[in-house]
LUMSE-101441 format. One line per 2 residues: number of its first residue (from 1); for each residue z, x, y of N, C-alpha, C, O. Coordinates in nm, 2 decimals, padded with zeros to 4 digits. Each point is the difference from the previous one (the first is absolute). Example, Ala and Ser with C-alpha at 12.3 -4.5 7.8 and 13.67 -1.06 7.14 Angstrom:
residues 2
1) 00.78,01.32,-00.57,00.00,-00.09,00.12,00.00,00.09,00.12,00.07,00.10,00.00 | -00.14,-00.14,00.11,00.00,00.09,00.11,00.08,-00.08,00.11,00.01,00.05,00.11 $
***
This chain:
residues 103
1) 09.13,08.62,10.55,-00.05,00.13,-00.05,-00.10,00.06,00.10,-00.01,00.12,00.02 | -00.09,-00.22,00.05,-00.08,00.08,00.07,00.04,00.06,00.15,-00.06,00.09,00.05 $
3) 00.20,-00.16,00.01,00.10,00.02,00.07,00.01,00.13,-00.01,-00.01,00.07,00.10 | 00.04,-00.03,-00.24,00.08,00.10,-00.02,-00.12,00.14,00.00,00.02,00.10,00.06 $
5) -00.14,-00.12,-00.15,-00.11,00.09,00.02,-00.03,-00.02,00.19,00.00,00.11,00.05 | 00.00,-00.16,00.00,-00.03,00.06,00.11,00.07,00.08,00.13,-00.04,00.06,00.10 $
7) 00.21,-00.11,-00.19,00.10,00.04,00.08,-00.03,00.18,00.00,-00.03,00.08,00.09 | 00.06,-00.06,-00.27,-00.06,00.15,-00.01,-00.14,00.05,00.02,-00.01,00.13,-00.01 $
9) -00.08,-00.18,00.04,-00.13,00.06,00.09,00.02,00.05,00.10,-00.05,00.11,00.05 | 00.14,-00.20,00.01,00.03,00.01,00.19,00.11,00.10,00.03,00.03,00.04,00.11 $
11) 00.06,00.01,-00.26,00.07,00.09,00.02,00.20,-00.07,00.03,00.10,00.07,00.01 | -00.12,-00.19,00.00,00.13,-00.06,00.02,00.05,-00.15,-00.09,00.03,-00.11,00.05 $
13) -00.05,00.15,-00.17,00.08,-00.03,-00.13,00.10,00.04,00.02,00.02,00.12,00.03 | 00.08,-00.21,-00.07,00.19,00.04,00.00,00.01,00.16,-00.07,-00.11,00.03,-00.06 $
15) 00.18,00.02,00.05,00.04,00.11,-00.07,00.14,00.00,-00.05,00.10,00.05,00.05 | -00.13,-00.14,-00.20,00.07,-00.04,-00.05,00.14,00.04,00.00,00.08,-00.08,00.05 $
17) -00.04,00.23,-00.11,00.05,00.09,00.02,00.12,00.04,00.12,00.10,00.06,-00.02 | -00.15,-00.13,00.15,00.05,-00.01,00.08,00.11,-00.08,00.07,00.08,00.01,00.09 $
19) -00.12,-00.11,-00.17,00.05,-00.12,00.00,00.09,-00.06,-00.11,-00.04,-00.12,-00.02 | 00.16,00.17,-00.06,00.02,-00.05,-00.10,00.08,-00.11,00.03,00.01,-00.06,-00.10 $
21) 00.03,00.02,00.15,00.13,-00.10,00.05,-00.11,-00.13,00.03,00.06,-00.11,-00.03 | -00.21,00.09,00.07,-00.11,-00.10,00.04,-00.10,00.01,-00.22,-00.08,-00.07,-00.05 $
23) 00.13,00.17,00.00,-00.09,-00.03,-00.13,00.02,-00.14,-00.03,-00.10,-00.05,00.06 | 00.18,-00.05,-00.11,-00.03,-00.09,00.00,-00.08,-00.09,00.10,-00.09,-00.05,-00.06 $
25) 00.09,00.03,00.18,-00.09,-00.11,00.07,-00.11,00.12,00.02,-00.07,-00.05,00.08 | 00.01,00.19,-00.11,-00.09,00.06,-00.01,-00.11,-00.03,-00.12,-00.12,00.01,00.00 $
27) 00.23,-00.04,-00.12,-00.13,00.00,-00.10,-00.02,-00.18,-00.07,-00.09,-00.05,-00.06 | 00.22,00.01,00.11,00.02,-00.15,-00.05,-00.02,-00.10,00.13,-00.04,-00.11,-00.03 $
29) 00.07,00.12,00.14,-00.02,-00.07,00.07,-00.16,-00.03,00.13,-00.12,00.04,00.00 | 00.18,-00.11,00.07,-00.16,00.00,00.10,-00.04,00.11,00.09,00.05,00.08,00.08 $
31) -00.16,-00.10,-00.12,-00.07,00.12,00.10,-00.03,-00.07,00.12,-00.08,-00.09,00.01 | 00.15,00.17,00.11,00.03,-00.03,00.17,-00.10,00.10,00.07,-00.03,00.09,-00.08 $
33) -00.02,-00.09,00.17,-00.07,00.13,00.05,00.14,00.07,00.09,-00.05,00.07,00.09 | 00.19,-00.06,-00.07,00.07,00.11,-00.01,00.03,00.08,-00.11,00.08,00.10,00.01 $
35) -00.14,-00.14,-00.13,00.04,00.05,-00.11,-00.14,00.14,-00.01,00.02,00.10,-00.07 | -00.16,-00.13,00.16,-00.05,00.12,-00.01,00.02,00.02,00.13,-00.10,00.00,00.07 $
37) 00.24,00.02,00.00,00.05,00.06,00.11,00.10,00.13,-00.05,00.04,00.09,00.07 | -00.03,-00.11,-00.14,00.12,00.09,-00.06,-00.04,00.16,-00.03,00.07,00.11,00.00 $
39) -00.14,-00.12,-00.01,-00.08,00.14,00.00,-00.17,00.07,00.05,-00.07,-00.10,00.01 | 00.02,00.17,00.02,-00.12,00.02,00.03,00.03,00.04,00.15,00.12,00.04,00.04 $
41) -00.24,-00.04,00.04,-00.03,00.08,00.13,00.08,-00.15,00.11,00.09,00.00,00.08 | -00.16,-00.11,-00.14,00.11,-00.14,00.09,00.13,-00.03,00.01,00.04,-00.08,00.08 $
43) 00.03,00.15,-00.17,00.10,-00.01,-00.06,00.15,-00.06,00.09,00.06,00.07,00.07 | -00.03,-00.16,-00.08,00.12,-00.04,00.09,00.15,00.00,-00.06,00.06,-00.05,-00.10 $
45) -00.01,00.14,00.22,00.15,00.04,-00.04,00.10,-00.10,-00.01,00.11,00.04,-00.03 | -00.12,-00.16,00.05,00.08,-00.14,-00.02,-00.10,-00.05,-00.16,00.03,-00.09,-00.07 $
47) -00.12,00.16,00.05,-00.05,-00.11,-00.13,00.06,-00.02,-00.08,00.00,-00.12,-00.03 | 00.11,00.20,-00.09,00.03,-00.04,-00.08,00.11,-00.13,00.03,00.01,-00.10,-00.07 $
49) 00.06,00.11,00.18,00.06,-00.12,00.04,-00.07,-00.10,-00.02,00.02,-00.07,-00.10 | -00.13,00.02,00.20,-00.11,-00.07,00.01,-00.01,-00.07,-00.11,00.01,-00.12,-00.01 $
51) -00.05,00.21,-00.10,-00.05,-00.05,-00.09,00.10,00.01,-00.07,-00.05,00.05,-00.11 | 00.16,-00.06,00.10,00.13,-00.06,-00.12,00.05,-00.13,00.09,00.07,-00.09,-00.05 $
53) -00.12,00.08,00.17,00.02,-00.14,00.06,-00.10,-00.10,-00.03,00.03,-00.12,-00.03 | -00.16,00.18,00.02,-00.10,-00.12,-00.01,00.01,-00.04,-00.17,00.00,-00.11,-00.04 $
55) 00.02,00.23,-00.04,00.04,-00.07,-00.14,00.08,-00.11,-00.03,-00.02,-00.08,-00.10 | 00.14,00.07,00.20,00.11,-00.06,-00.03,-00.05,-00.12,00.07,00.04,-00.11,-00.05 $
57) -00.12,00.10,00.15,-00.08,-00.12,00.05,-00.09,-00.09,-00.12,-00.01,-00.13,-00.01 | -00.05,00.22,-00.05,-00.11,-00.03,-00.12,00.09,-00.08,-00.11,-00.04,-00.09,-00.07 $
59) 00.18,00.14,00.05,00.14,-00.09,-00.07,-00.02,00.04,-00.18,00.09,00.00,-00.08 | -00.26,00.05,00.07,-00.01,00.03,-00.12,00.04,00.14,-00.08,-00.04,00.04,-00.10 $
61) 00.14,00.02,00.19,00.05,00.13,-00.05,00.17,00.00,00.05,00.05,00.04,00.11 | 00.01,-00.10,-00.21,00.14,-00.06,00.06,00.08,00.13,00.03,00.08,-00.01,00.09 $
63) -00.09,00.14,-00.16,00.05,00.11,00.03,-00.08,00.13,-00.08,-00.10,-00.01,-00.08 | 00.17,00.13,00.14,-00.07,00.07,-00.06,00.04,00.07,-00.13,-00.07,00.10,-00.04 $
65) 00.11,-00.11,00.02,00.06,00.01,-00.19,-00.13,-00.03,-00.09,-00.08,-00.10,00.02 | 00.07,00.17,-00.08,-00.12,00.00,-00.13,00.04,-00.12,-00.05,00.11,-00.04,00.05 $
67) -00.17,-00.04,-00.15,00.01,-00.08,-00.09,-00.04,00.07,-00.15,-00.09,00.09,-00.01 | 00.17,-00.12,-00.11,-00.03,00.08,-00.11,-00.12,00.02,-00.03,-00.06,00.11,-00.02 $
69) 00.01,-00.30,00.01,-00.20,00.03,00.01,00.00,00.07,00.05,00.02,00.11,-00.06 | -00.04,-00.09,00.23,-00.09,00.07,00.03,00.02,00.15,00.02,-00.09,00.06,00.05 $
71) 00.23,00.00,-00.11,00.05,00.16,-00.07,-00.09,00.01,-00.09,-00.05,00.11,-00.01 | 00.02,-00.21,-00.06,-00.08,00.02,-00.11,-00.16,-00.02,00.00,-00.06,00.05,-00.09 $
73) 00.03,-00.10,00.17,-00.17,-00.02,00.08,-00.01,00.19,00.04,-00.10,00.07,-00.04 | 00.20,-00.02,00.13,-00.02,00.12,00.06,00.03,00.08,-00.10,-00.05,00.11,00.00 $
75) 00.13,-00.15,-00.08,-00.03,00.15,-00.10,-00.10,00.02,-00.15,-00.01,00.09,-00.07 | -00.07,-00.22,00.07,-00.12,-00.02,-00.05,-00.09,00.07,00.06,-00.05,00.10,-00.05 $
77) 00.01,-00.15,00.23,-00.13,00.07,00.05,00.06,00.13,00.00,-00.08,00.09,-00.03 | 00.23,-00.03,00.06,-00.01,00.15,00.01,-00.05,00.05,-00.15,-00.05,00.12,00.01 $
79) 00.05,-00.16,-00.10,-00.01,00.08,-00.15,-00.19,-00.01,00.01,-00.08,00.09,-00.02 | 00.06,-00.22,00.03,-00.13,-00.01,00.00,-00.13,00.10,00.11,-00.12,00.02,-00.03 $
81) 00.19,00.01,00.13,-00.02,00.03,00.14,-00.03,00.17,-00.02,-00.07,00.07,00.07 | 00.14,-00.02,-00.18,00.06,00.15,00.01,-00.03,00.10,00.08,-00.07,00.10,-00.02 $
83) 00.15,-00.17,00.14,-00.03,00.06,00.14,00.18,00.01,-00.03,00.07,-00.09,-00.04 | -00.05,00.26,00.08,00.15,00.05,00.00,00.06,-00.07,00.12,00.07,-00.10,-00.01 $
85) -00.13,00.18,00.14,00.06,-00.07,00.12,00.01,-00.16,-00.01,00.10,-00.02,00.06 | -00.15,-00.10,-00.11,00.02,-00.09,00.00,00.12,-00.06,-00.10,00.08,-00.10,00.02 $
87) -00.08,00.21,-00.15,00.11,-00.04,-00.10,00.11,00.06,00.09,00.11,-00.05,-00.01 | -00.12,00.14,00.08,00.17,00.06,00.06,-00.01,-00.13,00.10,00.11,-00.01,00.05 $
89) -00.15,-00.04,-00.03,00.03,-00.12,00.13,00.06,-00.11,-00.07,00.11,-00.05,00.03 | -00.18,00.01,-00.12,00.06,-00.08,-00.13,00.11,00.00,00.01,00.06,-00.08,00.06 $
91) 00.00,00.20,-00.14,00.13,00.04,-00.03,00.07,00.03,00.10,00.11,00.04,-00.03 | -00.14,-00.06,00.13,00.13,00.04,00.12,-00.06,-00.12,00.08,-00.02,00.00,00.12 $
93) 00.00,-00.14,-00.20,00.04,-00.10,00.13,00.06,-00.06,-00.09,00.10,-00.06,00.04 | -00.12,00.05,-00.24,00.07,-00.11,-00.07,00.10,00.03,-00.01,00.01,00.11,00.06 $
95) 00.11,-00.16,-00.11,00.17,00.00,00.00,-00.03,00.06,-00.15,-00.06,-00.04,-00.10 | 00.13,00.13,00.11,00.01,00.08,-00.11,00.07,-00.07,-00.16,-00.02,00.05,-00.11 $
97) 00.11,-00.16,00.12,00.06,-00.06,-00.05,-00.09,-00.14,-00.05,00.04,-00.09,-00.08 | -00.15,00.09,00.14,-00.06,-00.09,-00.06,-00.15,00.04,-00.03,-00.09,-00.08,00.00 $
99) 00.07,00.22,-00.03,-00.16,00.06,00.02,-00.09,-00.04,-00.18,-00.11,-00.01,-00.04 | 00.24,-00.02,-00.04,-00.10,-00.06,-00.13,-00.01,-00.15,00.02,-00.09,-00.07,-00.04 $
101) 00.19,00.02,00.12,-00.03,-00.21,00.01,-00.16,-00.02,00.05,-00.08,00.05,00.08 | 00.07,-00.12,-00.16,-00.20,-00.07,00.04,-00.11,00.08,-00.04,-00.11,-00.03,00.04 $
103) 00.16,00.15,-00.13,-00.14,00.12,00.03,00.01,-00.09,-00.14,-00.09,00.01,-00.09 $
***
């Protein structure tokens, strides 16, 4: 968490948004320092590679496919969150076919 508050102080927190294909090892997996490469003024044009390699190094994020839990963890914080932009992120990374499993 505090990773994350200072990622957005310094201006290069992921941008979520940007990245839907890494949402999984973005909100469930380890936090890498290419992972606050991905966006901001440091920003490196190989990071999202980088860091879908170092996840798969980490072994703890076997792919990137949601898990129902955690469909359901993200569409809790988005309801809770009621931040629009973050519920349209919601809804455009879960599989549509499973958006009621786990909530």
């Amino acid at each position: 968490m505090m990773a994350t508050l200072f990622a957005r102080a310094a201006g290069v927190e992921p941008e979520l948004e940007r990245w839907p294909e890494l949402a999984r090892p973005l909100m469930f997996g380890p936090l890498t320092p290419t992972s606050f490469r991905l966006s901001g003024r440091d920003r490196l044009p190989d990071a999202p590679e980088r860091f879908a390699a170092e996840v798969k190094e980490f072994g703890c994020v076997p792919s990137n496919e949601l898990m129902p839990m955690q469909i359901g963890q993200l569409q809790t914080l988005a309801e809770a969150r009621g931040d629009e932009a973050f519920s349209q992120y919601v809804a455009a990374v879960c599989p549509p076919a499973e958006v009621a499993v786990g909530a």
